[in-house]
N, C-alpha and C positions, 0 to 999 in steps of 0.2 A: 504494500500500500504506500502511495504516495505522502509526501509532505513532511518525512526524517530526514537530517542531514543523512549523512554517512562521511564525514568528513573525520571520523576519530571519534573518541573518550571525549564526554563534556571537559570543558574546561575544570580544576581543580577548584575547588574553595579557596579562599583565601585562609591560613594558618588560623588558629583562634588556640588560647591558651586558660585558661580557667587553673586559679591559682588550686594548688593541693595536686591535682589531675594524675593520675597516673602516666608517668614515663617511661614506662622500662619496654613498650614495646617501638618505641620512637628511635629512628637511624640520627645517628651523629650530626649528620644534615640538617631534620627536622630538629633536631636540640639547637642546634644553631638560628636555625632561624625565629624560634621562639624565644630566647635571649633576646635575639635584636627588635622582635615584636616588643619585647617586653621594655626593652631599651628606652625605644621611643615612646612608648604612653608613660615610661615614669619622666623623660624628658617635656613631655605636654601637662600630665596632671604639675608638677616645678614650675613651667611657665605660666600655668592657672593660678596655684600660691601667689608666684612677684607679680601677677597681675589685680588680686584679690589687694594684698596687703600696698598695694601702690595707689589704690581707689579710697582704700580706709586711710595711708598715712596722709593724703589729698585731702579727703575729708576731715580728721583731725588737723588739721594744720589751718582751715577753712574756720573751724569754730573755736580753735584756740585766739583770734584776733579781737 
């Protein structure tokens, strides 16, 4: 029947990590790349912090005048 590719295997998911998760059946690869998953959202929620506390020391500095 018409209207499947047949071009391959769907595309992969993208990696996803869920903290605790069981590892041990994961190739060195995919440990790798879940590190550097992991890397960048601790690098984004850091940038949310100095962007949090740069709004609050703006506003105390606002109503300390």
């Amino acid at each position: 029947m018409a209207g499947f590719d047949d071009d391959g295997p769907p595309p992969k998911a993208p990696t996803a990590h869920a903290i605790g998760q069981n590892v041990d059946a994961l190739s060195v690869h995919e440990l790798v790349e879940r590190i550097e998953l992991l890397r960048t959202e601790i690098a984004r929620l850091e940038a949310a912090i100095k962007a949090r506390e740069a709004t609050k020391d703006a506003a105390s500095a606002f109503f300390k005048r």
